[in-house]
N, C-alpha and C positions, 0 to 999 in steps of 0.2 A: 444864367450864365453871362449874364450882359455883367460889362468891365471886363472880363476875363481875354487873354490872349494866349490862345494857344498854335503854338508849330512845331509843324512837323520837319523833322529831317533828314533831306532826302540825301543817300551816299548814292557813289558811284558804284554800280555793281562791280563786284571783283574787286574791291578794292581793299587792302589789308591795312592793319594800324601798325604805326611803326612806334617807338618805345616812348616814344615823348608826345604821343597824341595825333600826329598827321598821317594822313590818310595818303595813298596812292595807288594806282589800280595799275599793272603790270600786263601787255599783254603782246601778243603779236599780230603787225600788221595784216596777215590774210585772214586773219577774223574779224569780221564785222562785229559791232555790239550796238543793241538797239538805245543805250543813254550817250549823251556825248559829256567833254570834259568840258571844265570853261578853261582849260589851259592844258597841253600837251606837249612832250618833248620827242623827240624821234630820231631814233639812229640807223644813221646808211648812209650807202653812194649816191642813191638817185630819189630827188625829194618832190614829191606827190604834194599838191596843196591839199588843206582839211578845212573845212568850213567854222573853222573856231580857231580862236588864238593858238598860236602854237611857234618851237622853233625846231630847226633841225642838225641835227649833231652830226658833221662829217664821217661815220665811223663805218669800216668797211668791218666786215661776218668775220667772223671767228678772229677781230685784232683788236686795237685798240685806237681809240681818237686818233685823227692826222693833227689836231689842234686841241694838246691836252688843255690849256693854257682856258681855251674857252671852253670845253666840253666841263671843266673844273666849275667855272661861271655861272653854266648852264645848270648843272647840276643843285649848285647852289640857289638857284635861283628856284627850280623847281621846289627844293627843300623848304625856302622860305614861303616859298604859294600855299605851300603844304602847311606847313604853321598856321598860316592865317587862314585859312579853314576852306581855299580852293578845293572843288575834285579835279584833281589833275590824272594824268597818265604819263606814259611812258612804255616805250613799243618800239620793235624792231622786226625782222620781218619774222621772226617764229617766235619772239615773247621768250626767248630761255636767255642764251648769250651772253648779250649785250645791256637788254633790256634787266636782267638779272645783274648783272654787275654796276648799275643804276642805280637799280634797289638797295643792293649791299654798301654801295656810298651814301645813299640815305643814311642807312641806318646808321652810319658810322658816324655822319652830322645828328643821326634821333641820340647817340650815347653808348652804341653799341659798339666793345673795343673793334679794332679795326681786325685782328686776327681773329677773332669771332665770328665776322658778318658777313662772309660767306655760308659759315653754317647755320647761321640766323635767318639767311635769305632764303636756303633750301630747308628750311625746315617751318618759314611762314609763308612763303610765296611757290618755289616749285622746287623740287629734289633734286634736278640736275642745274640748276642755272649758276650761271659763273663757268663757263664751258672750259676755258684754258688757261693755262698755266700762268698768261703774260695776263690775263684776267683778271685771276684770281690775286695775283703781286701789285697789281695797280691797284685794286681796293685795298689791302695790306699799308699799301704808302698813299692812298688819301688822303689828303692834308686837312683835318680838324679845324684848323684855324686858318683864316685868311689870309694869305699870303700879300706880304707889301711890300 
């Protein structure tokens, strides 16, 4: 076996593939998980520090960003970690919501039409997520391309 190199590799538990190969793992804050991310995003009012790189998205339960402008940013930003072969996350405080309406903007940056990726999201990641109305219309009008 000498010259030979082999590795192994390791995912993030929980973590689902989005259509174009990047990986994120979906969950909520009162659940502990025993792997950590090398990168995190997190949505709410009151922000906990995490022992690993991470940012936090002003987004209060059941609405949407106070600062779509960055949560847009942010999002993108995750997407891109996700490309380049980060195990990231993303988490709110039940994992459905918010954290679901995250995912579904992924998928709309992985290719997924944007009227679709709601039902894309509860049908790879969890059944009910994308909880409301004003949720579900924000990922609808996601903007695909970078706004300048």
């Amino acid at each position: 076996m000498r010259g030979r190199v082999f590795s192994i590799e390791i995912m993030l538990s929980g973590a689902i593939d989005l259509p174009d190969g990047s990986r994120v793992r979906g969950r909520g804050l009162r659940h502990e998980v025993a792997d950590v991310p090398q990168f995190g995003l997190y949505l709410g009012t009151s922000h906990r520090e995490m022992p690993w790189p991470h940012e936090w998205v002003d987004w209060p339960d059941f609405r949407l960003p106070r600062s779509p402008e960055t949560a847009i940013a942010q999002i993108r930003n995750l997407h891109a970690r996700a490309l380049a072969g980060e195990d990231v996350e993303v988490a709110c405080g039940g994992g459905v919501g918010r954290t679901g309406t995250v995912i579904a903007c992924m998928a709309v940056l992985a290719g997924v039409p944007a009227a679709e990726a709601v039902a894309w999201t509860r049908a790879h990641y969890r059944k009910h997520a994308v909880e409301t109305p004003w949720q579900k219309r924000w990922v609808r009008r996601f903007p695909v391309q970078q706004q300048t």
